[in-house]
FIMARPA-187355 format. One line per field, with one value per atom (N, C-alpha, C): residue number from 1; atom name; x, y, z; residue in three letters. Coordinates in steps of 0.2 Angstrom, whole numbers, plus 2048, in hexadecimal, padded with zeros to 3 digits. Example, Ala and Ser with C-alpha at 12.3 -4.5 7.8 and 13.67 -1.06 7.14 Angstrom:
BEGIN
n: c(1 / 1 / 1 / 2 / 2 / 2)
atom: c(N / CA / C / N / CA / C)
east: c(842 / 83E / 842 / 840 / 844 / 840)
north: c(7E4 / 7EA / 7F0 / 7F5 / 7FB / 800)
up: c(827 / 827 / 827 / 823 / 824 / 827)
res: c(ALA / ALA / ALA / SER / SER / SER)
// end
This chain:
BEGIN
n: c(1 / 1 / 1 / 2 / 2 / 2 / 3 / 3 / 3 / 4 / 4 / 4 / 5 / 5 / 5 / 6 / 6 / 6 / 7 / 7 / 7 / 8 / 8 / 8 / 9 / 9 / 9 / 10 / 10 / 10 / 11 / 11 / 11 / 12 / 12 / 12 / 13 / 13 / 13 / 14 / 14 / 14 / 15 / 15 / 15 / 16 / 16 / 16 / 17 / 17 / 17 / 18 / 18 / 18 / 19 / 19 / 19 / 20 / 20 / 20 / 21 / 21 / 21 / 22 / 22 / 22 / 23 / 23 / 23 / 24 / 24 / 24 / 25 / 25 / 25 / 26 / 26 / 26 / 27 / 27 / 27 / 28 / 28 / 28 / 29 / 29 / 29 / 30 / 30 / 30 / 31 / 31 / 31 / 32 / 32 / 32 / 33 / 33 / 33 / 34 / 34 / 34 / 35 / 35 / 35 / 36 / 36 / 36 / 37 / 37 / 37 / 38 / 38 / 38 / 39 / 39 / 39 / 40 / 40 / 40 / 41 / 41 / 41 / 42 / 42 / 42 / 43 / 43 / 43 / 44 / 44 / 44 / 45 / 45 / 45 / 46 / 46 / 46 / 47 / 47 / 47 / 48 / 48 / 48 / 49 / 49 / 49 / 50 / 50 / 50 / 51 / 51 / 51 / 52 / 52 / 52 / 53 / 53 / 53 / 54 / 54 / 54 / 55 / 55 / 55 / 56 / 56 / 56 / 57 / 57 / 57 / 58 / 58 / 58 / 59 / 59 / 59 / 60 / 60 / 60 / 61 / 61 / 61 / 62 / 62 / 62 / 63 / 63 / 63 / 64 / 64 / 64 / 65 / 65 / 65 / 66 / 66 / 66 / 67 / 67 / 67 / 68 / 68 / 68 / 69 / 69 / 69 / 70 / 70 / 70 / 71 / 71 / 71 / 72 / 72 / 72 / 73 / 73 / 73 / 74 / 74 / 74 / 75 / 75 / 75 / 76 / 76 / 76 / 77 / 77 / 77 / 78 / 78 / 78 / 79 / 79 / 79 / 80 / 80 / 80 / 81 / 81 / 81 / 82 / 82 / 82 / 83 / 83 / 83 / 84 / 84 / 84 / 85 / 85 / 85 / 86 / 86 / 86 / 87 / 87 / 87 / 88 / 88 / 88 / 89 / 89 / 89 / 90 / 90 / 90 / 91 / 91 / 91 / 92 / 92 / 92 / 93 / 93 / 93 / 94 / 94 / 94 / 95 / 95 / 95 / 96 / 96 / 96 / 97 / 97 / 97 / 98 / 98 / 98 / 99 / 99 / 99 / 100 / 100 / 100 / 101 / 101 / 101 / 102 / 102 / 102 / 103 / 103 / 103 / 104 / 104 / 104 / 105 / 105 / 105 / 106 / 106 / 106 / 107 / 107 / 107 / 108 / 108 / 108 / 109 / 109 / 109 / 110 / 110 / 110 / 111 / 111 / 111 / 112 / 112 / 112 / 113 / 113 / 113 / 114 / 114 / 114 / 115 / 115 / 115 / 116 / 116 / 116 / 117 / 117 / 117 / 118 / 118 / 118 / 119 / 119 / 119 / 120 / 120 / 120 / 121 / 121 / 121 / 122 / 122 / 122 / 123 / 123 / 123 / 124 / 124 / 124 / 125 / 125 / 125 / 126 / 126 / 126 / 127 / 127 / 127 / 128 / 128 / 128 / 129 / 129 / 129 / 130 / 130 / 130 / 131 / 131 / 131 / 132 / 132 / 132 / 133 / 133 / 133 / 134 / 134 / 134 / 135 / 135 / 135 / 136 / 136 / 136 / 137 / 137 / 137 / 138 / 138 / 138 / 139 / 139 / 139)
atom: c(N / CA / C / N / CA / C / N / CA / C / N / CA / C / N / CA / C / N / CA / C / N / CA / C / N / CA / C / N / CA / C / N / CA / C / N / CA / C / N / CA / C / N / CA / C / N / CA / C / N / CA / C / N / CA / C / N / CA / C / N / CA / C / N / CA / C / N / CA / C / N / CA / C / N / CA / C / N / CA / C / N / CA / C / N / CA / C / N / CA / C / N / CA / C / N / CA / C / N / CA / C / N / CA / C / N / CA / C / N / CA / C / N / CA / C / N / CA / C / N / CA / C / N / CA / C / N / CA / C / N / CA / C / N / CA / C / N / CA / C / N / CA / C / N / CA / C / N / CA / C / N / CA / C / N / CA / C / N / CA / C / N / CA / C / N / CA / C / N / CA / C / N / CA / C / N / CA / C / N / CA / C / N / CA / C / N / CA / C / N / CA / C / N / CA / C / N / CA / C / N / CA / C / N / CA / C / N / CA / C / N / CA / C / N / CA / C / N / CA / C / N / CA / C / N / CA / C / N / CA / C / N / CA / C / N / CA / C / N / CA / C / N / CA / C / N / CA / C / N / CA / C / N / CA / C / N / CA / C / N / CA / C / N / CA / C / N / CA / C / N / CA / C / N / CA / C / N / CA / C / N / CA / C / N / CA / C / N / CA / C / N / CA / C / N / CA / C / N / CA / C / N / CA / C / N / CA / C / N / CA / C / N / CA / C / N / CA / C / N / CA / C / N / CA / C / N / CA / C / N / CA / C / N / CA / C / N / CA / C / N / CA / C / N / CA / C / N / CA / C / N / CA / C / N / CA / C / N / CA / C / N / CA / C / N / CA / C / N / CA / C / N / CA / C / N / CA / C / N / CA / C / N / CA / C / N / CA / C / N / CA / C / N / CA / C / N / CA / C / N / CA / C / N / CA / C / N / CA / C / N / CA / C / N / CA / C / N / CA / C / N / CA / C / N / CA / C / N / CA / C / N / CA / C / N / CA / C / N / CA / C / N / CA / C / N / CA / C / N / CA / C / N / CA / C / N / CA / C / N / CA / C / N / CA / C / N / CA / C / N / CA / C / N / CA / C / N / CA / C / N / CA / C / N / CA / C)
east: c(A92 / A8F / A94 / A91 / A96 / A99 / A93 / A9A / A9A / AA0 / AA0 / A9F / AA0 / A9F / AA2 / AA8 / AAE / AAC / AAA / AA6 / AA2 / A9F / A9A / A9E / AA4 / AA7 / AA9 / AA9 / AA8 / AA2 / A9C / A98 / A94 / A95 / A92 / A99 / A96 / A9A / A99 / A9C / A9A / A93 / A94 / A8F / A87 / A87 / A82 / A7F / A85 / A83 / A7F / A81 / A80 / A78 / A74 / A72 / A6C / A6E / A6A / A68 / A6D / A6D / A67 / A68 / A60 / A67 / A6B / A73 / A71 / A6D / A6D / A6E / A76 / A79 / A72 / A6F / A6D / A67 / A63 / A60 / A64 / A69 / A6E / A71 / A6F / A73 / A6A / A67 / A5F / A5F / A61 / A62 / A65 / A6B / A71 / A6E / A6A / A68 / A62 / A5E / A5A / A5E / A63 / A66 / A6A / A6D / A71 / A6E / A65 / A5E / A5F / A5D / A5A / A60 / A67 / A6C / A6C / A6A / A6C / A66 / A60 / A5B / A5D / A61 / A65 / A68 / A6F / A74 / A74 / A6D / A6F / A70 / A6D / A6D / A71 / A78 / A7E / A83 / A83 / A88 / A87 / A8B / A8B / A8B / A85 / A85 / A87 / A85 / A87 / A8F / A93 / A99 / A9C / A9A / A99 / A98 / A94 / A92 / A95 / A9A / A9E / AA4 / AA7 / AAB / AAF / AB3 / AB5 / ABC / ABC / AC0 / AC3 / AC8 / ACD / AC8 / AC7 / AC3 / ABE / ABB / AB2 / AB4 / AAE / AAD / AAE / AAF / AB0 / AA9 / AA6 / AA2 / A9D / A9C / A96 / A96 / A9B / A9B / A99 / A9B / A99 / A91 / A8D / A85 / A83 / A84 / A83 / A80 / A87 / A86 / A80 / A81 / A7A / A75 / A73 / A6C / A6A / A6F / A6E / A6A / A6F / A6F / A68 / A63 / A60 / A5A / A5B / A55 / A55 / A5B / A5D / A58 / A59 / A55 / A4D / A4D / A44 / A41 / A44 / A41 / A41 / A47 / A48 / A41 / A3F / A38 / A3B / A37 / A37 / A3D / A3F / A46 / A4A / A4D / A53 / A59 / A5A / A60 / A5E / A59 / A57 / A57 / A59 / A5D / A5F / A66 / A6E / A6B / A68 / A67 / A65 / A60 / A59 / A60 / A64 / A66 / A6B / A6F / A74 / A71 / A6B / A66 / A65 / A63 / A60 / A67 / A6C / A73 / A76 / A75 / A76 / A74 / A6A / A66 / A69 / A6B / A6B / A71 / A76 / A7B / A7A / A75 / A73 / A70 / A6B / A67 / A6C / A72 / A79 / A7A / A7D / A7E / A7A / A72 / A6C / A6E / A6C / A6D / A72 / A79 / A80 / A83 / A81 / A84 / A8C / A8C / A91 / A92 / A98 / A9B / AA0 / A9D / AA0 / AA6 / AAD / AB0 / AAA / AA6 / AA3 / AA3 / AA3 / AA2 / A9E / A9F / A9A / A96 / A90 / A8B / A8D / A8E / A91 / A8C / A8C / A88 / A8F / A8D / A8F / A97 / A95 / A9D / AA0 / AA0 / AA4 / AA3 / A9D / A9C / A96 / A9B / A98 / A91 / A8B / A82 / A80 / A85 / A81 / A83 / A87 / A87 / A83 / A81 / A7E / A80 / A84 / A85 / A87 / A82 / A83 / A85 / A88 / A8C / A8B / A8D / A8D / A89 / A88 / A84 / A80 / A7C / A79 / A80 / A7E / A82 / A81 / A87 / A85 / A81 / A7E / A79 / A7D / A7C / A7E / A77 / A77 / A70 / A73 / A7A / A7B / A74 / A73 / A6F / A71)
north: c(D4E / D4B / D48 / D41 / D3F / D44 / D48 / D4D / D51 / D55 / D5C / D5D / D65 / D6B / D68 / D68 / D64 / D60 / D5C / D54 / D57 / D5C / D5C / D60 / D62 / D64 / D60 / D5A / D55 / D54 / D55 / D56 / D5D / D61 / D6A / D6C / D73 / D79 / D7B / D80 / D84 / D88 / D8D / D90 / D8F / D89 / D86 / D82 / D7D / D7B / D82 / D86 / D8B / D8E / D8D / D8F / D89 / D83 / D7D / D7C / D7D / D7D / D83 / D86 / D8D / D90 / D90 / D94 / D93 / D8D / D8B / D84 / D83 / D7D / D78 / D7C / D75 / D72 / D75 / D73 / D6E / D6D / D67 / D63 / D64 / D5F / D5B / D5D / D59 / D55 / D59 / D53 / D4F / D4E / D4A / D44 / D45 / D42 / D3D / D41 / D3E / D38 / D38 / D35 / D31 / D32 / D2D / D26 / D29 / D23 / D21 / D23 / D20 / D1C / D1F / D18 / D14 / D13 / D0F / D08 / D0B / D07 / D02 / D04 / CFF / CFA / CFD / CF9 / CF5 / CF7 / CF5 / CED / CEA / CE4 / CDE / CE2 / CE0 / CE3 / CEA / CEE / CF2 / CF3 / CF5 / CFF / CFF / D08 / D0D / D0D / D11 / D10 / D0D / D0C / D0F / D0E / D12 / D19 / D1A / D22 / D23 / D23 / D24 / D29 / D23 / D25 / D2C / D2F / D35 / D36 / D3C / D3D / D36 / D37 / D31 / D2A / D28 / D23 / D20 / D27 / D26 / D24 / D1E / D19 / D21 / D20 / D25 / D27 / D20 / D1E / D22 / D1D / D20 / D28 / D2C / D31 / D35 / D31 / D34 / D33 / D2E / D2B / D31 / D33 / D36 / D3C / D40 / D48 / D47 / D42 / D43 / D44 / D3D / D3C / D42 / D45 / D4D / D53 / D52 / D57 / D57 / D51 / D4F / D52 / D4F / D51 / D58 / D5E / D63 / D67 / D65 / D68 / D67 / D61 / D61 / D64 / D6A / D6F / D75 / D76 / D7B / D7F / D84 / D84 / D84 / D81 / D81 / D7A / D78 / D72 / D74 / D7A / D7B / D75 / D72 / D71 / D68 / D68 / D62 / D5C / D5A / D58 / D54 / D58 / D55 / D50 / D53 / D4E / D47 / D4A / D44 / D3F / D40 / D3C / D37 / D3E / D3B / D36 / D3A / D35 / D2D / D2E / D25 / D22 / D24 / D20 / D1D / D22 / D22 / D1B / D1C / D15 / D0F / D10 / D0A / D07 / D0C / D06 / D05 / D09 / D04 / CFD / CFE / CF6 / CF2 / CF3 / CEE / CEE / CF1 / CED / CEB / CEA / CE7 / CE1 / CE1 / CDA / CD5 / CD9 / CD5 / CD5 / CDA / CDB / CDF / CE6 / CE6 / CE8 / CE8 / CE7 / CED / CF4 / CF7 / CF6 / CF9 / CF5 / CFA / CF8 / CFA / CF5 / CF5 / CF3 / CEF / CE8 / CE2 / CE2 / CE1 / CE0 / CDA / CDB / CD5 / CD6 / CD0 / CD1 / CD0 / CD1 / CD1 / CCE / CC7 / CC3 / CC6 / CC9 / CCB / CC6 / CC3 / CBE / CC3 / CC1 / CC5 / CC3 / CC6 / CC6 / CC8 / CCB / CCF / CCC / CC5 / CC3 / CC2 / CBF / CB8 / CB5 / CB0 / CAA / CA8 / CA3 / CA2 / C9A / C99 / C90 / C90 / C8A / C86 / C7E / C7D / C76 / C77 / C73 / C70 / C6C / C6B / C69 / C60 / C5B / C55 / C51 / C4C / C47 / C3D / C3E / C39 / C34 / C2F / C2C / C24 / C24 / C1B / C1D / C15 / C11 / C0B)
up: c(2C6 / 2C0 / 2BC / 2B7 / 2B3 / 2AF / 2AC / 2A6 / 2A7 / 2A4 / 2A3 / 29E / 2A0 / 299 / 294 / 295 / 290 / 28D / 290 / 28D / 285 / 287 / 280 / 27B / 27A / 277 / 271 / 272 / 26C / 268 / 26B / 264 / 265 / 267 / 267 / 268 / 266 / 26A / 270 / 273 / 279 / 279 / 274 / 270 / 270 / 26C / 269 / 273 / 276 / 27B / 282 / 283 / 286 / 283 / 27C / 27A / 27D / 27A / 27D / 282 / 288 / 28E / 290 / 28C / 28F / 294 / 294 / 297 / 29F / 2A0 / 2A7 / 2A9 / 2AA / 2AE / 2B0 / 2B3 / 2BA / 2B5 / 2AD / 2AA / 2A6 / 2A5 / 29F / 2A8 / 2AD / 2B0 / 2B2 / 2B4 / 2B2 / 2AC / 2A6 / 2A1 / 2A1 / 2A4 / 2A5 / 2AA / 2AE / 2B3 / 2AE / 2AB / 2A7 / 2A2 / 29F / 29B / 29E / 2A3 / 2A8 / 2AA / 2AA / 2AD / 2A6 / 2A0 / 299 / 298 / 298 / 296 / 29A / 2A1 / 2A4 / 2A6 / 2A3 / 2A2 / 29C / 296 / 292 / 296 / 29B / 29A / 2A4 / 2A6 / 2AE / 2B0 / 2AC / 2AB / 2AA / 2A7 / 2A4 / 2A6 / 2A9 / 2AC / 2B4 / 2B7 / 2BD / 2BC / 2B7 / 2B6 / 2BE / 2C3 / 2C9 / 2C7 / 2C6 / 2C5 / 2C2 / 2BA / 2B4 / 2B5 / 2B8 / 2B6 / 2BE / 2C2 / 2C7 / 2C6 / 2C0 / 2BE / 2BC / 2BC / 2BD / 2B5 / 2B3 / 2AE / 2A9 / 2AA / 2A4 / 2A5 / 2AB / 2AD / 2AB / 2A5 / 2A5 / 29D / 29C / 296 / 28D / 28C / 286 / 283 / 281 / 27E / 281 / 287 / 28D / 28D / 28E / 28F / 288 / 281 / 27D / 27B / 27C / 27B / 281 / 286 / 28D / 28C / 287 / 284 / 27E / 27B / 275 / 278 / 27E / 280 / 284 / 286 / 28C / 287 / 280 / 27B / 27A / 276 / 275 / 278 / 27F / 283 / 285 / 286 / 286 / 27F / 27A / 274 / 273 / 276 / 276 / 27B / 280 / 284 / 280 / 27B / 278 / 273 / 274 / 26F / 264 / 263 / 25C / 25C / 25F / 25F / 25B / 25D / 258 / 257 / 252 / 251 / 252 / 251 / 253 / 250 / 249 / 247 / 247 / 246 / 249 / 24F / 255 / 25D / 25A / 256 / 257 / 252 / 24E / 24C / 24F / 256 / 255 / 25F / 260 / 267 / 263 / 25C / 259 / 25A / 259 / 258 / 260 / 263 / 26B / 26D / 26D / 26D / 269 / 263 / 261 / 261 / 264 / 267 / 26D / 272 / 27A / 277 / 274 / 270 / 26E / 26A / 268 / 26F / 275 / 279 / 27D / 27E / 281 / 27E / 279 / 274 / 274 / 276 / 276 / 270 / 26E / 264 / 268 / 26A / 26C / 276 / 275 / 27D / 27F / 282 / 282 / 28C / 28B / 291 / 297 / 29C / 2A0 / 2A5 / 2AC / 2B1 / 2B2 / 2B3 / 2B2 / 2B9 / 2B8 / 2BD / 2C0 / 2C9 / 2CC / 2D2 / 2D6 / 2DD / 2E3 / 2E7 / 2ED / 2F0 / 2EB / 2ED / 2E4 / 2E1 / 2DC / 2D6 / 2D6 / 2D0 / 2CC / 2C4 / 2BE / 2BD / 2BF / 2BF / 2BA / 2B5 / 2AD / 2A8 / 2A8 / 2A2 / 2A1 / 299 / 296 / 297 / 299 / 29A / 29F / 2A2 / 2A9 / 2AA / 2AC / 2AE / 2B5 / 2B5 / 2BC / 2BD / 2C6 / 2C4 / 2CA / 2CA / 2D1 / 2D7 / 2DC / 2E1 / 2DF / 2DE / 2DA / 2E0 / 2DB / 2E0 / 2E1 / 2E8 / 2E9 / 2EA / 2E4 / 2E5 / 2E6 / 2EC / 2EE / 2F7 / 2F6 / 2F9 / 2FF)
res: c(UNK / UNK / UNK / UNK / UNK / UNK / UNK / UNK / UNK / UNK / UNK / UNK / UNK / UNK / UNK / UNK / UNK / UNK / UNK / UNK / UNK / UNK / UNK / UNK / UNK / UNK / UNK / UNK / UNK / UNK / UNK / UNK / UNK / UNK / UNK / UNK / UNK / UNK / UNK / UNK / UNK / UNK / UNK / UNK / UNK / UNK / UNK / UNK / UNK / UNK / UNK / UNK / UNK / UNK / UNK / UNK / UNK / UNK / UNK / UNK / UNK / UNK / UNK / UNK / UNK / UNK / UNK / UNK / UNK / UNK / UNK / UNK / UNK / UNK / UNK / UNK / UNK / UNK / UNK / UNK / UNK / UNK / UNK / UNK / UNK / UNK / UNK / UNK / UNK / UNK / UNK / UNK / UNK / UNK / UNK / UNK / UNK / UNK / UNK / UNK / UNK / UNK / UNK / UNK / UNK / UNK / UNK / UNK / UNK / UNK / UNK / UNK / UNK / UNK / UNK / UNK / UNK / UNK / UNK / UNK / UNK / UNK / UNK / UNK / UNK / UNK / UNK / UNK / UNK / UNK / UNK / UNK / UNK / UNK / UNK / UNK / UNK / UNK / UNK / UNK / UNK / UNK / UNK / UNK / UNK / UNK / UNK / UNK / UNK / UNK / UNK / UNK / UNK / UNK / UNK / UNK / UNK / UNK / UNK / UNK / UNK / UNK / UNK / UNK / UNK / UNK / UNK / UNK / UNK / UNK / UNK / UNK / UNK / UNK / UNK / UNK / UNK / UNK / UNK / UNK / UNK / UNK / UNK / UNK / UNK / UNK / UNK / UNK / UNK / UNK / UNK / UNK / UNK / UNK / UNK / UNK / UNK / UNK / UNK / UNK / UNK / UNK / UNK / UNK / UNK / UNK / UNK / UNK / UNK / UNK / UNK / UNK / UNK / UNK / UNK / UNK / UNK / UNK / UNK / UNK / UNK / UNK / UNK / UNK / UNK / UNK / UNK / UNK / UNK / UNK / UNK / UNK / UNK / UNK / UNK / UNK / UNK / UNK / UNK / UNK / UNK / UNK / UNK / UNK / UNK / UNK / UNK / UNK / UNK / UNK / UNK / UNK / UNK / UNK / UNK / UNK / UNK / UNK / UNK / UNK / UNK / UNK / UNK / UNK / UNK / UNK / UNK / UNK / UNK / UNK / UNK / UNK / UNK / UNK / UNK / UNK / UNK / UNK / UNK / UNK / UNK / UNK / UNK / UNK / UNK / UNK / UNK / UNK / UNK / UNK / UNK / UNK / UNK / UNK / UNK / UNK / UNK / UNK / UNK / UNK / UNK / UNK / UNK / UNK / UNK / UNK / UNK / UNK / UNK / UNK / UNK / UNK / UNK / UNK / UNK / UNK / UNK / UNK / UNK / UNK / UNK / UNK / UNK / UNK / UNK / UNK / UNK / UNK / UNK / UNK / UNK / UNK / UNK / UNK / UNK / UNK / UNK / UNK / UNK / UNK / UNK / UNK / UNK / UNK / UNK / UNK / UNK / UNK / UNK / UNK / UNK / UNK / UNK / UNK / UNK / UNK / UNK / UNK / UNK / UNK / UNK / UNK / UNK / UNK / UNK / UNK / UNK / UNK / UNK / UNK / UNK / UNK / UNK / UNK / UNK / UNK / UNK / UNK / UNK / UNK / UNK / UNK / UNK / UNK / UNK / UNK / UNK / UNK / UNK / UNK / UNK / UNK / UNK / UNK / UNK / UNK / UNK / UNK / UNK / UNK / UNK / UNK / UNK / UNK / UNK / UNK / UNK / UNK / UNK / UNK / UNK / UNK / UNK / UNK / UNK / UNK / UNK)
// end
């Protein structure tokens, strides 16, 4: 998987995540899976996400990894009954969103792996150059 335990040690505790998780692994790594699809419906258009989320240890975008554990948290507490603690998520899931939308939009650019096709040419920018092949119109 992209994260680990460790991972969410930046915005939960152990404690709190083990209670969230329902103290069962393979239910927060279902979330994780959930959240891996929902960020990458933002950014597939623009970035080569299988890449991105490939990625392993020191490797892996900071960022990414941080937006990753909120949206997991997130959906992790809406299985929770009464949504303890829910909150803190639902706040810190809106900020998540709203900077995949800053980079939907091209407000910001986080360093991620540029969507490229086959021969290695960048397919996710905005801005595309080039020309038609010229015309020769002698007679």
């Amino acid at each position: 998987m992209f994260l680990t335990s460790e991972d969410y040690t930046a915005v939960t505790d152990a404690v709190t995540l083990d209670v969230i998780q329902q103290s069962d692994e393979l239910t927060r790594q279902k979330a994780e899976k959930y959240a891996i699809e929902e960020i990458s419906s933002y950014l597939r258009n623009r970035f080569d996400v299988a890449t991105a989320f490939a990625a392993t240890d020191d490797n892996r975008n900071a960022w990414l990894v941080m937006i990753t554990c909120d949206i997991t948290l997130y959906n992790l507490i809406a299985w929770l009954p009464k949504k303890m603690g829910f909150e803190i998520r639902e706040t810190r899931y809106k900020s998540a969103i709203s900077g995949l939308k800053d980079v939907q939009a091209g407000k910001a650019s986080p360093e991620l792996p540029p969507l490229t096709d086959s021969t290695g040419t960048d397919i996710g920018s905005d801005i595309k150059y080039g020309s038609l092949p010229k015309n020769r119109n002698d007679w």
